[in-house]
Phi, psi and omega in degrees: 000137178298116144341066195322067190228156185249119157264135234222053181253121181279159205205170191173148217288324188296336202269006190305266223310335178261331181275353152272004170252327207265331172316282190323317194293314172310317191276314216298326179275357157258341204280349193253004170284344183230180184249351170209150169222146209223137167241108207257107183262113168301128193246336163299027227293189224237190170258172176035247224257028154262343166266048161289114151106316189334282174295000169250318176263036190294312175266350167279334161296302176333321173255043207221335202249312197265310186268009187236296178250351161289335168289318179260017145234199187239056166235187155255125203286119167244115193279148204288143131334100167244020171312151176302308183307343216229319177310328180293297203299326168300299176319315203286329191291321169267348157214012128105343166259199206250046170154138186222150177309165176252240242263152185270184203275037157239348108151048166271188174260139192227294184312292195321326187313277198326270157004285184296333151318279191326318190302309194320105171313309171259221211249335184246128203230112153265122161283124130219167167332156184250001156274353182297104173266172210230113164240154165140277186098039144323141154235038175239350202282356187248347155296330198281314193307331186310316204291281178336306200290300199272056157231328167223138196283310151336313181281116204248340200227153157197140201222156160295135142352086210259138189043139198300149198308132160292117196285009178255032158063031156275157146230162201232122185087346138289132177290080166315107137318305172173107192335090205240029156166168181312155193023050184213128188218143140283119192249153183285156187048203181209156184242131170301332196320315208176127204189150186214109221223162167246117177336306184326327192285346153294003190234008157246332183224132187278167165275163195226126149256169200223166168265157167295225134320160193285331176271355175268297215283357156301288175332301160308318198290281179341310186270353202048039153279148184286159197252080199259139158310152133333132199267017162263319176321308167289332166285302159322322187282342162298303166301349160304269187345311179247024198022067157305152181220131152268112209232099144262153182217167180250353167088165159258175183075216172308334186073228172195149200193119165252176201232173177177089184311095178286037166171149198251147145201192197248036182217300154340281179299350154280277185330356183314282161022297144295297162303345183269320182310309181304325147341247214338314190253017161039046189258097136247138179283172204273355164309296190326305200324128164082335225241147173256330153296131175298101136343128187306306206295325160294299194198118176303100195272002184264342142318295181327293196312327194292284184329292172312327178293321174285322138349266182338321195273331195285300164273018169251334164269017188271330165313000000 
């Protein structure tokens, strides 16, 4: 039986290539856990590599949305608002003003986070991300996190597991606060890739916005971007405030647990496929094991890594 939960996911014409093998994956392990699923379409691109692939890939997402997944799950496509009326109405429910940024100073997304909370009919909303992957294959984990969010008044975040269970019961490359039962951690802040909140609580206390660092926000100016923080930033900096607990856990039986590709190529996106089957069927070495980034040893990352470093080098010398 379905869950009162809204599952939630963003999207955007740039995201094809990875979201046509990874939507299926995402619904298949979650969709029979909830009651509504909202695919949040960004209308809007971004600067530099947040407009990458839009417009080339604009009709093949489309028809990756309408002739593939709408006919065969149960969601609803939702294009993002970025009318003044609806841009108001979002502001005041999450920060109590009459307008918020559409983009952080980098010319990601920032309205949309927001936008897609909002859309979700009910009160408890898992986000994720369209890069994200999901191993354990639990069909219990979003009744436990249910438990977790109304059992504690505190528990303002509850996340899968990040990266598949260790057997010495670590995770690795997180910021822990504290351990607080097998495979169950306090953890510090919150990451937007995938997250699972009761909206409501926004309506006792709003978020603040802020600008970023004096060099990020050179940066926004420079590139013409609002010189808006990160909305993970800000949400942490909310739960400081209201001393909020961020709870990841793995569940019971196999659980739930994500993964998340720290670099993109054309070589990546084939093979997606493949990696997404080894998720599932949980044929991973034992480097992964606790980590939450995919591992070389998962999928060889050194042509990606190789590129980006020559990027890199190509703009610091043109500056």
């Amino acid at each position: 039986m379905s869950n009162k939960v809204t599952l939630q996911i963003n999207l955007a014409p740039g995201d094809y290539l990875h979201a046509r093998h990874l939507l299926k994956h995402q619904l298949k392990v979650l969709s029979s856990q909830v009651s509504e699923i909202i695919l949040t379409v960004d209308t809007k691109p971004g600067k530099g590599r947040f407009a990458q692939g839009w417009d080339e890939y604009q009709k093949a997402f489309h028809n990756l949305l309408i002739a593939d997944i709408q006919p065969n799950y149960r969601v609803k496509i939702i294009q993002v608002d970025y009318s003044n009326e609806t841009k108001a109405k979002v502001a005041a429910y999450f920060f109590g003003t009459k307008t918020i940024p559409e983009k952080d100073f980098r010319g990601g997304p920032f309205y949309v986070y927001f936008f897609g909370i909002y859309t979700a009919i009910n009160n408890l909303v898992f986000h994720l991300d369209s890069d994200v992957l999901l191993g354990g294959q639990s069909t219990t984990w979003v009744t436990e996190a249910i438990d977790r969010l109304r059992n504690d008044v505190n528990c303002f975040i509850v996340s899968p597991l990040p990266g598949p269970p260790h057997p010495d019961d670590v995770v690795i490359g997180q910021s822990v606060a504290k351990k607080m039962a097998p495979y169950t951690y306090l953890l510090n802040g919150m990451s937007t890739r995938l997250f699972m909140t009761d909206k409501s609580k926004f309506e006792l206390h709003k978020l603040k916005l802020k600008q970023p660092d004096l060099r990020s926000t050179a940066k926004a100016i420079v590139e013409k971007n609002p010189a808006a923080e990160l909305p993970e930033v800000l949400i942490s900096d909310y739960m400081a405030r209201h001393q909020y607990k961020r709870i990841d856990f793995l569940g019971t039986g196999t659980g739930l647990w994500s993964l998340h590709p720290p670099y993109r190529s054309k070589l990546f996106y084939e093979e997606l496929p493949k990696i997404i089957h080894r998720i599932e069927t949980n044929d991973l070495p034992p480097q992964q094991l606790g980590f939450y980034d995919i591992v070389d040893e998962v999928f060889d990352w050194a042509e990606a890594r190789k590129a980006l470093s020559k990027n890199r080098w190509w703009k610091r010398l043109l500056q």
